[in-house]
N, C-alpha and C positions, 0 to 999 in steps of 0.2 A: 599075291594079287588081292587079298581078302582086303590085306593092311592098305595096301596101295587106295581101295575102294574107299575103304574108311577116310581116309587121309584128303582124299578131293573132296567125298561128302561134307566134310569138315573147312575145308577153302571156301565151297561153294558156299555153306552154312554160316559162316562169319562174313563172305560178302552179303547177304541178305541180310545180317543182324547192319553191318558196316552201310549200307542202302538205306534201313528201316530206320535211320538216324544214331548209328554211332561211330556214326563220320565228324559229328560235334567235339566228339574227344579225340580224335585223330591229333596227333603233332607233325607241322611239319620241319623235315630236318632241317636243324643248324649246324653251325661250323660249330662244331666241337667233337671232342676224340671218340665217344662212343658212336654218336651218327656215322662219321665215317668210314667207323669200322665195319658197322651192318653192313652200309653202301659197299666198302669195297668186297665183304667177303660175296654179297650178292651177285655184284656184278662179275666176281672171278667166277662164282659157281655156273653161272647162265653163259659165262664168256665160253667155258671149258665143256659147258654141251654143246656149245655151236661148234666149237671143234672138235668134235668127235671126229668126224670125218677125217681131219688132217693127223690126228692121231691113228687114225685107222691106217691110212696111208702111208705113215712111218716107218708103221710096223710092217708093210707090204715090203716096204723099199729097203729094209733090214733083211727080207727074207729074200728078197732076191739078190743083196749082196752074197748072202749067202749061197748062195745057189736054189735056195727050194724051190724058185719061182723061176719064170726063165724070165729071160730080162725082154722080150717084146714086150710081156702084157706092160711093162713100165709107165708110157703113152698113155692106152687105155686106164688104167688105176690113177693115172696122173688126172685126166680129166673127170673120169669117175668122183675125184674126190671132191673136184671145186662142184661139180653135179650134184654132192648132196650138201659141200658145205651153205651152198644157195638154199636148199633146200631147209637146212637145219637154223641156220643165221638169218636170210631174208624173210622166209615166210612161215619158217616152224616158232619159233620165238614169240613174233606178235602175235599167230595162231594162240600158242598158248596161252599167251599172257590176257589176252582178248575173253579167253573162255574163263581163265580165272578172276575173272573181274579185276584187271590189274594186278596180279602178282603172277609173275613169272616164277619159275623152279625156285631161283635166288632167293626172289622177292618173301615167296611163303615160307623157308625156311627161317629166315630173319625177321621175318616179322616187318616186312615193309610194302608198302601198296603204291601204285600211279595211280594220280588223282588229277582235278581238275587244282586250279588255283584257290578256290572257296573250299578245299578239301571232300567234294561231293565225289563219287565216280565219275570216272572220263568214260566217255561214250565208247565203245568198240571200235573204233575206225580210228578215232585218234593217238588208243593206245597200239593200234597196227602201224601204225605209218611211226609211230615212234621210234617204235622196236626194229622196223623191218630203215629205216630210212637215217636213224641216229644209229646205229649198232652195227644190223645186217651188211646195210650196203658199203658203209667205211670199211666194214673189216674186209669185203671180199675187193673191194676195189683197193684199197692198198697192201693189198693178200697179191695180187693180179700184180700190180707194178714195183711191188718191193719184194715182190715174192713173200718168204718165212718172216721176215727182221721188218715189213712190213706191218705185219699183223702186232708187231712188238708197237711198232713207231706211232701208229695207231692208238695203243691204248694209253704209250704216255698222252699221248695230245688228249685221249678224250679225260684222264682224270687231273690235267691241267685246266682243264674248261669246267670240270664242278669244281677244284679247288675254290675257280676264279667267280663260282655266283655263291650268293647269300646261303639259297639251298640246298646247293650240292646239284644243279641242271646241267644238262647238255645240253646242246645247240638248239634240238630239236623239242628239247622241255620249251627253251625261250620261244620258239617260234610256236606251238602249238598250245601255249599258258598252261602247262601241267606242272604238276611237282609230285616230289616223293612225300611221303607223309609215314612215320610210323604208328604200325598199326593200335589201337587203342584195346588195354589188355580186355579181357573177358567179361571183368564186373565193370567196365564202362559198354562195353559192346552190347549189352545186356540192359544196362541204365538206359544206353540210349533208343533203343529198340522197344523199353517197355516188358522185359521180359525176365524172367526168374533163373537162377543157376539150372533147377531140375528141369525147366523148359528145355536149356540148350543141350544138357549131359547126353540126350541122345539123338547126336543130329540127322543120324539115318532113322533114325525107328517114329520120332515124332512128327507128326505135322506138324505145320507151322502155324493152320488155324489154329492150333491151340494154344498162340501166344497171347488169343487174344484175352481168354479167360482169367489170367493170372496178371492184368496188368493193373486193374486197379489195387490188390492188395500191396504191393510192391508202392505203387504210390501213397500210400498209408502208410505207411514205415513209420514212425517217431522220429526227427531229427536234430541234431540238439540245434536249440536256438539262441544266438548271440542279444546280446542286451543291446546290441548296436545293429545298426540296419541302416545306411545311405543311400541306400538305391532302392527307390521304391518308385511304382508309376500309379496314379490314381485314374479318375474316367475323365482326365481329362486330355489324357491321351488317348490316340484311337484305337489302341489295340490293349488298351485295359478296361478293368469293368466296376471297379470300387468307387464309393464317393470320397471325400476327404474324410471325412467324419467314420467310417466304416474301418479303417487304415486305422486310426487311433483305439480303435475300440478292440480289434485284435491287436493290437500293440500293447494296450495294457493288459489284456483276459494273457497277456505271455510273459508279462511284468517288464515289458523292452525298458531302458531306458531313453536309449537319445534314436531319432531315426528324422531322414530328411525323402522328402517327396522328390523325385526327379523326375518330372514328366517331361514327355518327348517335344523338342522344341517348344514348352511353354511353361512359364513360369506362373500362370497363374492360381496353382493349387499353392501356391504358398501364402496368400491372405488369408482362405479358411483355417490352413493347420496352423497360423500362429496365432490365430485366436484361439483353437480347439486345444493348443499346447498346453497352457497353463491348467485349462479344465478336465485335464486327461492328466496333468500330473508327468507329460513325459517329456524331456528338453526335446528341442525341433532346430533344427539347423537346414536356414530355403535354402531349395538346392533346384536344378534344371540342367538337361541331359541335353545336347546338341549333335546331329549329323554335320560329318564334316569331312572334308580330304584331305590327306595329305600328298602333295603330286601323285594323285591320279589314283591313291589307296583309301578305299572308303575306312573310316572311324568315327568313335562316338567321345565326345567330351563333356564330362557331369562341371558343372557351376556350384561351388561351395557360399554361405557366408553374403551371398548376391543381396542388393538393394532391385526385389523385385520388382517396386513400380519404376523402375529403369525404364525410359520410353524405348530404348537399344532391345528388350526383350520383346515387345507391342511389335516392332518394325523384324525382328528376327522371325517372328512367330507369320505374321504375313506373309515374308517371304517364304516360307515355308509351306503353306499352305498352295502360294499361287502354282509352286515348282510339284508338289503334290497332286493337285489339280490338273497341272497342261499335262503331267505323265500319264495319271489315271483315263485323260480320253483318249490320248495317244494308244494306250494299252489296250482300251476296249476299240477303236478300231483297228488296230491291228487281227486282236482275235476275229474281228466280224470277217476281215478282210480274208487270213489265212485259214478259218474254217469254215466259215461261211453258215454260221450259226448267226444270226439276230438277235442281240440280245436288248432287253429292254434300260436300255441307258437312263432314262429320265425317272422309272421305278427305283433304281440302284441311286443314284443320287440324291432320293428323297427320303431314300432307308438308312443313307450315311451321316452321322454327327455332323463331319466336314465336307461332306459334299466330293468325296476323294471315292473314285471307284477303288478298288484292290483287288489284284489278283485272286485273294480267297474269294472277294463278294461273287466274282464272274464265276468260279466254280461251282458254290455254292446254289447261284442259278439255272446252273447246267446241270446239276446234279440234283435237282427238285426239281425239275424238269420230265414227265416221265418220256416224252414225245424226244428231248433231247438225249435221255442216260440210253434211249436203245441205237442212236448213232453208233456203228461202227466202233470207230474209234476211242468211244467214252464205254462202251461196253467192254471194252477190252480191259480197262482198269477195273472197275465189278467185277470181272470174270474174274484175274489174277490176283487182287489183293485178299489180305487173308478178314480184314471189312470194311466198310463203306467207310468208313472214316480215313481210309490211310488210302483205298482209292482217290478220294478228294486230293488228299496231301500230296501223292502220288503225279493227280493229274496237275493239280499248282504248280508243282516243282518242276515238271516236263513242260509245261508250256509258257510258264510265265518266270521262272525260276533263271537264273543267269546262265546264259548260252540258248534259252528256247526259244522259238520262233516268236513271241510276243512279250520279251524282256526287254521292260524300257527301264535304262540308269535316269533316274532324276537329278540334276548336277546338286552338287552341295556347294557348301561355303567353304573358301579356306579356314582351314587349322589355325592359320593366325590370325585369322578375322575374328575367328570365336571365341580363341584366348585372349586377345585384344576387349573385345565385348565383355566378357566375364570380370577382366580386370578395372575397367573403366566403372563397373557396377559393384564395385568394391568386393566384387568376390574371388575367389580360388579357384584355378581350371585344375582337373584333375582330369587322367585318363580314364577312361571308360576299361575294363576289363575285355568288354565284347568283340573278340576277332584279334586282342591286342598278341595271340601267338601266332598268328601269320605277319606280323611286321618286324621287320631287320633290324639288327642292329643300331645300323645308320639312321633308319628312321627313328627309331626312338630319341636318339641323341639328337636328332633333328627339332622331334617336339620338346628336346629338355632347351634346347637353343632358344627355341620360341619361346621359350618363358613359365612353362608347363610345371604347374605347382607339387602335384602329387599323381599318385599314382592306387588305382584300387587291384590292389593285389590280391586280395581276399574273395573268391566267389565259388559257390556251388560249380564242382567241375570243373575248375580249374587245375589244368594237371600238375604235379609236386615240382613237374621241371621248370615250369612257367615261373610256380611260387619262388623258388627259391631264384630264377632271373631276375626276378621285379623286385624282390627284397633286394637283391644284390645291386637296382640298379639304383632302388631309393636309396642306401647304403651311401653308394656312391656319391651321388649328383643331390643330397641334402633334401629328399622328396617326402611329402607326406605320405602316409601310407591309409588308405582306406580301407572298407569291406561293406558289401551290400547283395543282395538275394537276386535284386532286378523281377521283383513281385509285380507280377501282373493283374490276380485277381484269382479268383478258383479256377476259371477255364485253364489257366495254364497251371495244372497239377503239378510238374515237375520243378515248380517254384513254391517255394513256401515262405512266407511274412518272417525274416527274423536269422531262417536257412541261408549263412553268409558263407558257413567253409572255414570261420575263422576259430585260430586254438585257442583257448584260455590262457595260453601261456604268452602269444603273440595279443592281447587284450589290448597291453601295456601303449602297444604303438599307434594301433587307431587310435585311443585319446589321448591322444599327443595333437592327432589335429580335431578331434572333437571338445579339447577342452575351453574352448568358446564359446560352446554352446551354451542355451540360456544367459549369456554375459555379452551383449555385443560390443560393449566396451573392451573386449580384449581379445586379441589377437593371434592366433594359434602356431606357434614356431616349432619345427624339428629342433632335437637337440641342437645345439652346437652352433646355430643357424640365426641371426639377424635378421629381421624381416625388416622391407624396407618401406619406404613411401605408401605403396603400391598398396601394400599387405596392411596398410595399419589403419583402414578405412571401416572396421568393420563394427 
């Protein structure tokens, strides 16, 4: 029982690390032979406690062949069985899996979790109806009409149906947008939570308030820094905080060589840094990051090698902002509307760069607030979280966060409108890193269809399996290969200027497509590779 105690403390213990955000390193499954296998032995294990009962019952109806039992009770044990197999398959299962934050018996021995599609935790109710309504009720309803050979017939159909999706879903993953995800080992669960090895070694005996003490040294670490850096955001994005000129100035105090600004829908930080280029000593290569979709999948595409005064980036950047704008009031009367809190609108839009409420801003208000932090509701985050800080984040992510009663999707551009745009500006579309392990197969070979020049392989956090996909795909499909940090500024510590991910030995291939840089006369090709028209504008 001691072990048994330990063992859930520990489930529960890595769901709140996996909560606390090291759900960012989560993978989810693909069709390949080790996912699989977790999946199937998972589901065999969780399959064979629900049948406990019909196992129980065999052994009854064995012992009344034999005589030991008299053959009445046969009836009663008959119904008995299906009485608990209901009991163990429809409502003991998602029971479970509910309390374990997504992992069933199966689940936590393998090392796998149900999650939402953004790989956050799925709510309780959803992972009931999962369990109890994809699993529970198929197995006793064709238990009921096929009897034994049913419960067989059953499970071929149900691992024909994950054969048949990208991620390994059943029916009711599709209808409900969950997926499986494997779980993110220790030293990311830890990375992403903010917290230290010794923090987690004893997850009965420590509190959790005292993860909060040990987080800033952990983000002090020394990490090695690449001489290359493509992905950087200056303040002229809304969610960084650098000038252009601040960017260059810890880019040389690190000796970087080449690094390009990619700020969010705008290309205009690229005037100051190729002025500041030369006087800094460091090659610059303009660059600009775009929101975009692909049927109906949100992603990010970085612009290489770009002709910034492009008027297609002036008209990109506008719309961007309007689409920005109609959501941000959208979002704040929705909040007014669903809590019925007031919040001062015309303050918040005169505190923003862009004039774009955000979810954090609303928080932020409510939570400086002293008349609003004793609401009910907003108290309950204060009270639980282990500090105000991860309250706030806490409360952002529940209310405005994807699925919460005040999540407004702002629509994007297509994928091929941006590629399109980026090309026409004489530049290189590359994929963005961000989010790129939650997209299929399919999709990918969809953006390489669209014209998709490279690809950034190389990022802080990026797990080995991803790396070695995206190598395998540039490989393939004649793709450049990038690396970039995605630096925001000091607020965001778990980012560091230079902190790419990328090996010394893997050097070779980013300047492959950075060998352009400083030269715009010439034109950056993969081996092996032709560049055509399109490419030779730079």
């Amino acid at each position: 029982m001691n072990t048994l105690r330990k063992t859930y403390a520990l489930i529960l213990k890595k769901a709140q690390l996996y909560r606390n955000g090291g759900w960012q390193y989560a993978r989810v499954l693909k069709r390949t032979r080790p996912d699989y296998e977790s999946h199937f032995y998972a589901f065999l294990i969780d399959l064979n406690i629900c049948l406990l009962p019909v196992y129980i019952w065999i052994i009854e109806f064995l012992l009344i062949l034999c005589g030991i039992l008299p053959p009445h009770v046969f009836d009663l044990l008959f119904y008995l069985m299906y009485g608990l197999l209901f009991l163990t398959s429809v409502i003991g299962l998602g029971l479970v899996t509910a309390r374990l934050h997504g992992q069933s018996i199966g689940y936590a021995y393998t090392g796998l979790k149900l999650v939402r599609r953004d790989k956050r935790p799925a709510p309780a109710i959803q992972v009931i109806l999962r369990q109890a309504l994809g699993i529970g009720v198929p197995l006793m309803v064709f238990g009921i009409v096929f009897e034994i050979w049913g419960m067989f017939l059953w499970l071929v159909i149900h691992m024909c149906i994950c054969l048949a999706t990208p991620h390994q879903q059943n029916l009711m993953d599709l209808l409900l947008r969950l997926v499986t995800v494997r779980m993110p080992d220790d030293a990311n669960l830890l990375k992403g939570a903010g917290q230290t090895q010794e923090t987690a070694a004893c997850p009965v005996k420590e509190p959790v308030k005292k993860t909060v003490q040990v987080r800033e040294p952990v983000r002090q670490e020394p990490q090695a820094v690449s001489p290359i850096d493509l992905h950087i955001r200056s303040n002229y994005s809304d969610d960084a905080q650098l000038d252009v000129e601040e960017i260059f100035k810890q880019a040389r105090a690190k000796n970087m060589e080449i690094i390009s600004i990619t700020d969010h829908n705008c290309a205009r930080a690229n005037a100051p840094a190729n002025r500041l280029a030369g006087l800094y000593g460091i090659q610059y290569i303009p660059g600009v990051e775009f929101d975009c979709e692909l049927e109906g999948t949100r992603l990010r595409i970085l612009g290489y090698y770009i002709d910034w005064t492009s008027p297609v980036f002036d008209a990109l950047e506008r719309d961007s902002l309007k689409r920005e704008k109609d959501a941000s009031m959208v979002r704040a009367r929705l909040f007014q509307e669903t809590t019925g809190i007031q919040i001062d609108i015309r303050s918040l839009l005169e505190s923003s760069r862009f004039q774009v409420i955000s979810g954090r801003d609303i928080t932020r208000m409510v939570f400086h607030n002293e008349e609003t932090r004793q609401l009910p509701f907003v108290r309950r985050y204060l009270d639980t979280a282990v500090s105000a800080r991860e309250a706030r984040r806490l409360f952002e992510h529940d209310i405005f966060g994807k699925g919460g009663p005040c999540y407004v999707r702002p629509s994007y551009p297509q994928a091929s409108h941006i590629i399109r745009a980026i090309h026409d500006a004489g530049g290189l579309a590359v994929m963005a890193n961000w989010h790129l392990d939650s997209l299929s197969r399919q999709e990918l070979d969809r953006l390489v269809k669209l014209g998709i020049d490279g690809v950034e392989v190389f990022m802080t956090g990026t797990t080995e399996d991803l790396t070695v996909r995206l190598l395998d795909m540039a490989n393939r499909e004649k793709l450049f290969v990038t690396a970039g940090s995605d630096y925001h500024g000091p607020a965001r510590r778990e980012e560091q200027l230079g902190v790419t991910g990328l090996p010394e030995k893997a050097e070779g291939l980013v300047r492959l497509f950075t060998s352009a840089a400083g030269n715009p006369g010439k034109t950056p090709a993969p081996a092996g590779m032709q560049t055509d028209n399109r490419k030779g504008n730079h």
